[in-house]
RODREN-164956 format. One record per residue (C-alpha): residue number from 0; x, y, z. Coordinates in Angstrom, 3 decimals, decimal comma, m for minus. Layout:
! RODREN-164956
- NUM_X_Y_Z;
...
This chain:
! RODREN-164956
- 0_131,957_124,331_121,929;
- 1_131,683_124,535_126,126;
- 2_132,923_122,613_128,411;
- 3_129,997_122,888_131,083;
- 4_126,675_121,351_131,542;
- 5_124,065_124,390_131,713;
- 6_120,227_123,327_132,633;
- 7_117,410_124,659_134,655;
- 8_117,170_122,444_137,580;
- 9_113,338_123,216_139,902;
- 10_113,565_127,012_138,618;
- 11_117,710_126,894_139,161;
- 12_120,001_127,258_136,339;
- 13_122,667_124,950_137,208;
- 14_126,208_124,716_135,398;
- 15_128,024_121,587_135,899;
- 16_131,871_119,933_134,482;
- 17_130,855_118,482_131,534;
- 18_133,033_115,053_132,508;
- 19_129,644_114,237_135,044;
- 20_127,206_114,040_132,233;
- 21_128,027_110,245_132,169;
- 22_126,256_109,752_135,458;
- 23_122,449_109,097_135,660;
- 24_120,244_111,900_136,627;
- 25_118,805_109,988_139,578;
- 26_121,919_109,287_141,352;
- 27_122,814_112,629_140,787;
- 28_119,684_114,056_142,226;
- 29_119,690_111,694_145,326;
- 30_123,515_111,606_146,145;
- 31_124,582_115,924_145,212;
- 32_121,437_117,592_145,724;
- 33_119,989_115,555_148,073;
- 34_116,346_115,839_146,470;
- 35_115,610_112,242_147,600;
- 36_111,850_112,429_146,666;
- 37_112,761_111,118_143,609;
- 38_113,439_107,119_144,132;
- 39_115,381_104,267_142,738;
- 40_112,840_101,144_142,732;
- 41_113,381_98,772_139,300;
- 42_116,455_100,793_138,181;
- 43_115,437_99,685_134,368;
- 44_112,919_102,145_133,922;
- 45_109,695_99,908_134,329;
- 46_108,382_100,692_137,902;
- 47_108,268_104,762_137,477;
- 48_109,024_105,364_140,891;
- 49_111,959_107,430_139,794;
- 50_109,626_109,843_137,419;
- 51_110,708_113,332_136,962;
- 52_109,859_115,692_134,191;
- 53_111,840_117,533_131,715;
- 54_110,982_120,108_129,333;
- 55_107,073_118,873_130,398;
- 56_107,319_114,865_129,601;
- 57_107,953_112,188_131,797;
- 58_111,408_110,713_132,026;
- 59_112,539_107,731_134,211;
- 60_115,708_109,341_135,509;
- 61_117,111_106,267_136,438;
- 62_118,014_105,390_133,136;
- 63_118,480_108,887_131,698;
- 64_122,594_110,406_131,584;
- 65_123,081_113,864_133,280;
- 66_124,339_115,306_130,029;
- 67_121,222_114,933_128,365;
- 68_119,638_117,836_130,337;
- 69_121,985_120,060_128,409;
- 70_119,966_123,143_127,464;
- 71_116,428_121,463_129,122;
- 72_114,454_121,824_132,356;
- 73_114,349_119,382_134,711;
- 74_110,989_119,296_137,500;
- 75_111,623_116,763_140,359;
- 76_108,410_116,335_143,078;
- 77_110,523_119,027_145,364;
- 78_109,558_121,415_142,758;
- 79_105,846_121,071_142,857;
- 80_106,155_123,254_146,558;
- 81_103,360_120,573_147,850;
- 82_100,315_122,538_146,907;
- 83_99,868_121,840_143,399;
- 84_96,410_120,588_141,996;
- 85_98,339_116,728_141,480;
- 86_99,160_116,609_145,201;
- 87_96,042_118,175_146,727;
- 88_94,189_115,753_144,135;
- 89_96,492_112,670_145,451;
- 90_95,971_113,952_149,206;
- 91_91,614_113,914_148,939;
- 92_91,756_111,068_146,800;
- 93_94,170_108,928_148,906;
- 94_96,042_107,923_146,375;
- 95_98,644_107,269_148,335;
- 96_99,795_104,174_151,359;
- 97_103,210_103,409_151,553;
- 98_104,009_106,553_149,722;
- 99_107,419_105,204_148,320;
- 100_105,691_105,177_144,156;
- 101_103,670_108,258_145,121;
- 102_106,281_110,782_144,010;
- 103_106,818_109,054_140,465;
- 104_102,938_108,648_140,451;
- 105_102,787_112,891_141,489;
- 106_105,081_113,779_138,585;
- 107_103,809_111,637_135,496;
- 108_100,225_112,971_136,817;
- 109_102,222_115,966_136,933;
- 110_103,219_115,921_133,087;
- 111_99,906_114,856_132,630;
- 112_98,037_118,068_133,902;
- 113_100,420_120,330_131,832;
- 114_99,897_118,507_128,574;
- 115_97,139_116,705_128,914;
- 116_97,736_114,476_126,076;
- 117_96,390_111,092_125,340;
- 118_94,522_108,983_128,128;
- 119_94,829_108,949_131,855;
- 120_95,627_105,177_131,951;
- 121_98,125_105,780_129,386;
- 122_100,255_108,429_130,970;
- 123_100,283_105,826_134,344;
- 124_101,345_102,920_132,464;
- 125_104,948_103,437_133,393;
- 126_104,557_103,418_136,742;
- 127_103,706_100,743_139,189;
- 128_101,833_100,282_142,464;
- 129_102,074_97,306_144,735;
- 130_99,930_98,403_147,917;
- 131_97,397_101,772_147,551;
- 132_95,693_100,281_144,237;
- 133_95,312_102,226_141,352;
- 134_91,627_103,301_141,630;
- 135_92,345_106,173_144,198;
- 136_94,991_107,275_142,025;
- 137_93,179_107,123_138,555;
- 138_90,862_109,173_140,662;
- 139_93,046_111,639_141,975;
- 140_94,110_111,949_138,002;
- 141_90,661_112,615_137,532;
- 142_90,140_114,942_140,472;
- 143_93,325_117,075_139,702;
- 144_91,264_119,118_136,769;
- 145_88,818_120,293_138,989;
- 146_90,998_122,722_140,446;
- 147_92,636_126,137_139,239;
- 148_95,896_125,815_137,729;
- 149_99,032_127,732_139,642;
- 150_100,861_130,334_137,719;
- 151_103,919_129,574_136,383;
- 152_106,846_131,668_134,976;
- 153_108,001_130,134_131,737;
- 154_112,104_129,469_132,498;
- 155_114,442_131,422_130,002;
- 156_115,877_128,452_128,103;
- 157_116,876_131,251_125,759;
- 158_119,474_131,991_127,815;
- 159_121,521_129,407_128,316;
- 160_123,817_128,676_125,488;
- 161_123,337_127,597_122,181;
- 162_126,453_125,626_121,272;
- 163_127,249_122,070_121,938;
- 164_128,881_120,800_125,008;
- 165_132,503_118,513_124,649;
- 166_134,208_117,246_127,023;
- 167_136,794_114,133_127,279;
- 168_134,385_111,672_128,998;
- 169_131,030_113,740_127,491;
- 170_129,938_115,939_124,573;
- 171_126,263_117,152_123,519;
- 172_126,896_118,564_119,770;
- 173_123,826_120,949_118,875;
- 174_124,352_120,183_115,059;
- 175_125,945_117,863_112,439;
- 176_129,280_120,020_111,908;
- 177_129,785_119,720_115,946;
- 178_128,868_116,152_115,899;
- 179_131,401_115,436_113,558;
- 180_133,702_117,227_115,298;
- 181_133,941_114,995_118,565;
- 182_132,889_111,292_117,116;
- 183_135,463_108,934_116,373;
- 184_135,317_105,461_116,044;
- 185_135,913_104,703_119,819;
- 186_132,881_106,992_121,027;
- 187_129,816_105,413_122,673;
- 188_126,292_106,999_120,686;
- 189_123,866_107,723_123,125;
- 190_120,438_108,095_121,594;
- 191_117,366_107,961_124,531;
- 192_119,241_105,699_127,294;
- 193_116,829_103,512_127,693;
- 194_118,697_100,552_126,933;
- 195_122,286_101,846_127,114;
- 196_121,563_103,087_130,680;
- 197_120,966_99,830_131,548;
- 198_125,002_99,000_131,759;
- 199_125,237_101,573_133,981;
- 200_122,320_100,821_136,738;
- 201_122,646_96,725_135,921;
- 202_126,340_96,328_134,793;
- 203_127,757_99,148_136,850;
- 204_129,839_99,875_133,666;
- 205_131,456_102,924_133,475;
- 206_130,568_104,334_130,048;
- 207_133,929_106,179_128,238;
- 208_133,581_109,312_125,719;
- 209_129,954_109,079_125,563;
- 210_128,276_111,285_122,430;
- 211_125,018_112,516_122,800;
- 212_122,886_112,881_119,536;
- 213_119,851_113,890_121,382;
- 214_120,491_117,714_120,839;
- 215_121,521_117,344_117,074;
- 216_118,843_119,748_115,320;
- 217_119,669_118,054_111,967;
- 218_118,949_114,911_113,997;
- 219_115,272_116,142_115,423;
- 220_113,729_116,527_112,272;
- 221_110,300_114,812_110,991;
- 222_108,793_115,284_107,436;
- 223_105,870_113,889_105,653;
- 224_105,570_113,310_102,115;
- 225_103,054_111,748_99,678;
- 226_105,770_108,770_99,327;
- 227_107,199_108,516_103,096;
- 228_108,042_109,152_106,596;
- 229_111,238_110,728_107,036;
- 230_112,274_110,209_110,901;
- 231_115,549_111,897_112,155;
- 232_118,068_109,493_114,152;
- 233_117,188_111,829_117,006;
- 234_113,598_111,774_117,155;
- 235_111,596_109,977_119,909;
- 236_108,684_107,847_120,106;
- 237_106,878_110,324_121,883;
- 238_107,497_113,163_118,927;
- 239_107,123_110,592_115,761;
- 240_104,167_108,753_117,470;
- 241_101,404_111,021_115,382;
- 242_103,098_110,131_112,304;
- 243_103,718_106,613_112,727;
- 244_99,979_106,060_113,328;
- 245_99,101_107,893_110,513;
- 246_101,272_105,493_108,521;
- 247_98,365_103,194_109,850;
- 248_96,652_102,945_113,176;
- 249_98,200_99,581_113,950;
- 250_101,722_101,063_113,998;
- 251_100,196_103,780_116,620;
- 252_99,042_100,847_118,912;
- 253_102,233_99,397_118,782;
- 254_103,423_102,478_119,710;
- 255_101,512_103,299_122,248;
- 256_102,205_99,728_124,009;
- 257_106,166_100,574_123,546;
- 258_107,131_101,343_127,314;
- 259_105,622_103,784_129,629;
- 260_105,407_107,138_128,589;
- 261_108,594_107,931_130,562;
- 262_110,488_105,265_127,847;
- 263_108,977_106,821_124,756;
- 264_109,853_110,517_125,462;
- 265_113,696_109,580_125,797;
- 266_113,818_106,098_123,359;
- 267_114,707_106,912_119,909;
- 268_113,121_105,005_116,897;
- 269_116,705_104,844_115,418;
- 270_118,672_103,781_118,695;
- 271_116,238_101,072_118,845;
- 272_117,550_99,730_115,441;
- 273_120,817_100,327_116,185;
- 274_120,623_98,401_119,358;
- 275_120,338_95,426_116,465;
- 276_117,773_93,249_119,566;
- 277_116,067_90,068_118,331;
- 278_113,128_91,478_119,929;
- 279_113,021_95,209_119,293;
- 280_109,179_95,925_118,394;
- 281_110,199_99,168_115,955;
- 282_111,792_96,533_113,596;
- 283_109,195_94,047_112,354;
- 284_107,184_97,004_111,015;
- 285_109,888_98,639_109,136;
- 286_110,517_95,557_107,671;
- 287_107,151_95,051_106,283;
- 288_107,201_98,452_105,487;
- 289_110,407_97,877_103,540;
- 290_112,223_101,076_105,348;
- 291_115,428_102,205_104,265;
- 292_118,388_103,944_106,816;
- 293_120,843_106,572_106,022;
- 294_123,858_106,553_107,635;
- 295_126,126_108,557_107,889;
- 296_130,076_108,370_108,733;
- 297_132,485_111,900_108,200;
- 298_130,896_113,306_105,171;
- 299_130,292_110,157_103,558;
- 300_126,378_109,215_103,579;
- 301_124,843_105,739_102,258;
- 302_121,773_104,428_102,307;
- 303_121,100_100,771_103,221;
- 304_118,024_98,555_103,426;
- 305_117,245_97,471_106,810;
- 306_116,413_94,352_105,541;
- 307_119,909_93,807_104,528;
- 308_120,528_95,856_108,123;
- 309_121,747_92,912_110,491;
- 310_124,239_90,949_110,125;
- 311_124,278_88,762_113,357;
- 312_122,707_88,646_116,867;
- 313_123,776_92,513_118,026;
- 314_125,499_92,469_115,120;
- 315_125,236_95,754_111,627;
- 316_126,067_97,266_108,957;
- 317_126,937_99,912_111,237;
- 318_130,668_100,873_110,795;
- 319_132,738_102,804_113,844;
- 320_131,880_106,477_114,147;
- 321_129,083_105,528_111,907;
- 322_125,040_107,001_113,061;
- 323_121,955_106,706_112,096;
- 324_121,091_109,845_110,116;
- 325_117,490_109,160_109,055;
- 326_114,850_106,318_108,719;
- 327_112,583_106,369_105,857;
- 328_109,669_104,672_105,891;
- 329_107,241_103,671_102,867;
- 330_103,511_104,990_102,829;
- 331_101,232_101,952_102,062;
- 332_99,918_102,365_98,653;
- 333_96,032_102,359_98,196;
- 334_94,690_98,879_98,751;
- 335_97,500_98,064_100,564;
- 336_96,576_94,925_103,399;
- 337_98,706_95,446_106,544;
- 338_98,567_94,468_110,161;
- 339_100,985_94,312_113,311;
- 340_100,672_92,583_116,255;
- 341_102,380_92,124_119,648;
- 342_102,310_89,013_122,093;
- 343_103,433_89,744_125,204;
- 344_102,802_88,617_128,645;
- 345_101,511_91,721_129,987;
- 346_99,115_93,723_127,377;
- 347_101,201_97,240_128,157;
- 348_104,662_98,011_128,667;
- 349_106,513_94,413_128,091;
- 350_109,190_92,958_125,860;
- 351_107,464_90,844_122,928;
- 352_107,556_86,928_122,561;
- 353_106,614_87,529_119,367;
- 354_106,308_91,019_117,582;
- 355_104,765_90,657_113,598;
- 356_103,943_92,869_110,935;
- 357_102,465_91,764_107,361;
- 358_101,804_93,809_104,410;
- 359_100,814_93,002_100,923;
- 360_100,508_95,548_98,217;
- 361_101,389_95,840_94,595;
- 362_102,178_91,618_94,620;
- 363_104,749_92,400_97,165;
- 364_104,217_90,138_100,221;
- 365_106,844_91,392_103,213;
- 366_106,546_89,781_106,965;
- 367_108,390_90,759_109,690;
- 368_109,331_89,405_112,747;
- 369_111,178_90,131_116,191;
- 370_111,435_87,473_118,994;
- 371_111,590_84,323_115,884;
- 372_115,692_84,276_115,379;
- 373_118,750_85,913_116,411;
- 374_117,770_89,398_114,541;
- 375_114,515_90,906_113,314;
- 376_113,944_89,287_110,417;
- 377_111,885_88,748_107,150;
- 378_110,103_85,524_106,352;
- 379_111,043_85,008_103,494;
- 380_109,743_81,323_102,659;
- 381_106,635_82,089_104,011;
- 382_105,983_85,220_101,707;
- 383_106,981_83,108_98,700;
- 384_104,498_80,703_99,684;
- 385_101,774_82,993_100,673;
- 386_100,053_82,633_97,000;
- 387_99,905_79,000_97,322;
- 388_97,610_79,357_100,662;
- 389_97,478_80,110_104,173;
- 390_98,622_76,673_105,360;
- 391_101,820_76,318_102,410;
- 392_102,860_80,397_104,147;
- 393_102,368_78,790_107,472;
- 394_104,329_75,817_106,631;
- 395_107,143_78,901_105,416;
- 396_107,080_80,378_108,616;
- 397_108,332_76,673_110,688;
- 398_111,134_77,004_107,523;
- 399_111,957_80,586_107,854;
- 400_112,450_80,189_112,423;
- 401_114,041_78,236_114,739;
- 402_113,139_80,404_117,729;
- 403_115,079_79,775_121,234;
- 404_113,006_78,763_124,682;
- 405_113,496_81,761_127,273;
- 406_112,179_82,970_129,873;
- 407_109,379_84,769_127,190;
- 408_108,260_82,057_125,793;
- 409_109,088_78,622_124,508;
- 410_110,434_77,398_120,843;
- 411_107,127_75,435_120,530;
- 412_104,796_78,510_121,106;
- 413_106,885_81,043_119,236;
- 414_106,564_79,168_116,051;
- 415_102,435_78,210_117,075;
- 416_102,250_81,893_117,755;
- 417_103,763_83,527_114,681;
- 418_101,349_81,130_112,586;
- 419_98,594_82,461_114,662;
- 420_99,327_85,789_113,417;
- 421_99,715_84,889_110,530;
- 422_96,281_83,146_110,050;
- 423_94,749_86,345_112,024;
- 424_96,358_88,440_109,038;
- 425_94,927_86,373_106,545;
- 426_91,037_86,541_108,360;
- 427_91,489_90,552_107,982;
- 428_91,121_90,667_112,086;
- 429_92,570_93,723_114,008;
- 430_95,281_93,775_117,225;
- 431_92,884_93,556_119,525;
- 432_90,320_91,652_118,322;
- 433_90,944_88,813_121,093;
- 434_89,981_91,580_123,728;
- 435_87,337_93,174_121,768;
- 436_85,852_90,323_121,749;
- 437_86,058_89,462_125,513;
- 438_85,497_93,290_126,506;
């Protein structure tokens, strides 16, 4: 293993001491290379006015660590050279007034023309606007198509190198052996960032012998079988998002509201269970799903139900030097009833109140919840009750919670809320029914 940083930074090929890849890529690119058209706005990764791309997706680099562009490209709004379709297209349009989102806005448009994946509104969801309005910039989205596309020499990612970076303060294994070769029980796992970064940019922690699994191939993979969904500990929203909603369009709708587009190329469907939040929106669906994790510590490989996962608020199973190897997740069987909701005070990109998931199949009756109690949780009193009627399950479900008052929501509407769902389940009506029906 190396002990340097090698990316392509804007066409560059940079090489770097591996100690810096605990710094985030935004201060980095502001303070070093003095590319300051990237910005710092929410520093959380919700505003998007720090957007660059890598490898061709949107990242908020903000949140993400330096030494997770090992072996990647990295495309920041000096790149673009000013002439690109997405700024000519923002120029006619007027997309822009203050101009202090507009580079964010330029590069997730960016990503945008060179994929063009999914919706327009969709790949703007992560980023925010508080004076031009987003119609001129929805339009410039539009516009952008209209003209020719520049050429573009692919980089040669080929040649930078293939092993796995380590370092006293950082290390980016490439596979399992090399993983297991710098993780002890003292290392910080660093899946996506987007919730460890935030100790960095809100804490101003300084993170110690940080171990990135995000270049782990063993890590990356995704299979399908008639039985399950096997999802690597490495994988990302954005690359199991296909899958998931295959599983059943409800999961892919709560997928699709999980961040901007910037969080779900980085965030990690297995650093989001690790992270062991109350109200982590991954979890209530594996729990109705009844997934199982394999973990892994050394050599020595278990597999645990995440049911009997937590074991306290922030609190696992998870041993030291212990990871997240896989997550496999049940296919519903035929006939199988299941829905998923999320409450949340804005429709897109927003922590849950209340996050539920319900499935019956085969007499099994699993609900999960996030937002209800100290972990994600089953409710179990209101699934045994579930054959005696709507009302007895619902009468469970005040059993099964005593949910906190926050900020998100109160005790009183949590419970009110999750019997809601519940009832809404029962009726057979979809996620967005409410708006469907307002539309």
């Amino acid at each position: 293993m190396r002990a340097t940083l090698e990316f392509f930074l804007n066409g560059e090929r940079v090489s770097l001491p591996g100690g810096q890849g605990g710094r985030t890529v935004l201060t980095w690119l502001r303070e070093e290379r003095r590319l300051t058209g990237t910005k710092e706005g929410c520093a959380e990764g919700d505003c998007g006015a720090c957007t660059a791309v890598l490898d061709g997706l949107p990242v908020n680099t903000c949140l993400l660590f330096l030494g997770a562009l090992d072996g990647k490209a990295l495309t920041t709004v000096e790149g673009l050279g000013g002439d690109h379709p997405v700024q000519r297209a923002m120029v006619e349009c007027h997309g822009s007034q203050c101009g202090f989102c507009t580079p964010g806005f330029v590069m997730a448009l960016y990503s945008h023309y060179g994929t063009r994946s999914g919706s327009l509104p969709d790949a703007l969801a992560g980023n925010l606007c508080r004076c031009t309005g987003y119609a001129p910039i929805l339009a410039a989205g539009e516009t952008m198509f209209s003209y020719p596309a520049p050429a573009e020499t692919p980089l040669p990612l080929h040649e930078l190198p293939q092993d796995g970076l380590k370092s006293d303060a950082f290390s980016a294994p490439r596979s399992i052996e090399e993983l297991l070769e710098v993780l002890d029980e003292g290392a910080t796992l660093l899946g996506g960032g987007t919730d460890l970064g935030l100790l960095v940019t809100k804490a101003h922690r300084d993170l110690d012998r940080i171990v990135y699994l995000g270049n782990v191939q063993e890590l990356k993979t995704l299979s399908e079988s008639e039985d399950a969904l096997e999802i690597g500990g490495a994988v990302t929203y954005a690359e199991a998002h296909a899958a998931l909603a295959r599983l059943h369009p409800d999961i892919g709708e709560l997928v699709r509201r999980f961040g901007g587009a910037q969080v779900r190329a980085c965030a990690t469907l297995a650093g989001n269970i690790a992270n062991a939040s109350p109200i982590g929106d991954s979890m209530p669906v594996l729990l109705a799903l009844d997934a199982m994790l394999v973990l892994q510590k050394k050599t020595q490989i278990r597999q645990v139900a995440l049911a009997r996962f937590y074991t306290g608020y922030r609190k696992s199973l998870l041993q030291p030097g212990e990871f997240i190897r896989s997550i496999r997740v049940p296919r519903l069987a035929h006939g199988a009833r299941f829905a998923a909701y999320k409450l949340s005070k804005r429709f897109d990109q927003d922590i849950s109140a209340v996050c539920a998931a319900f499935c019956i199949q085969n007499d099994e009756v699993r609900f999960g919840f996030g937002g209800m109690a100290a972990t994600p949780s089953r409710a179990r009193q209101a699934e045994a009750a579930y054959a005696k009627g709507i009302e007895a399950a619902c009468a469970g479900l005040a059993a099964d919670f005593s949910p906190i008052s926050d900020q998100r929501a109160s005790a009183w509407y949590r419970i009110r809320a999750a019997q809601a769902l519940l009832r809404k389940f029962h009726a057979g009506a979809g996620p967005r029914a409410l708006l469907d029906m307002t539309a």
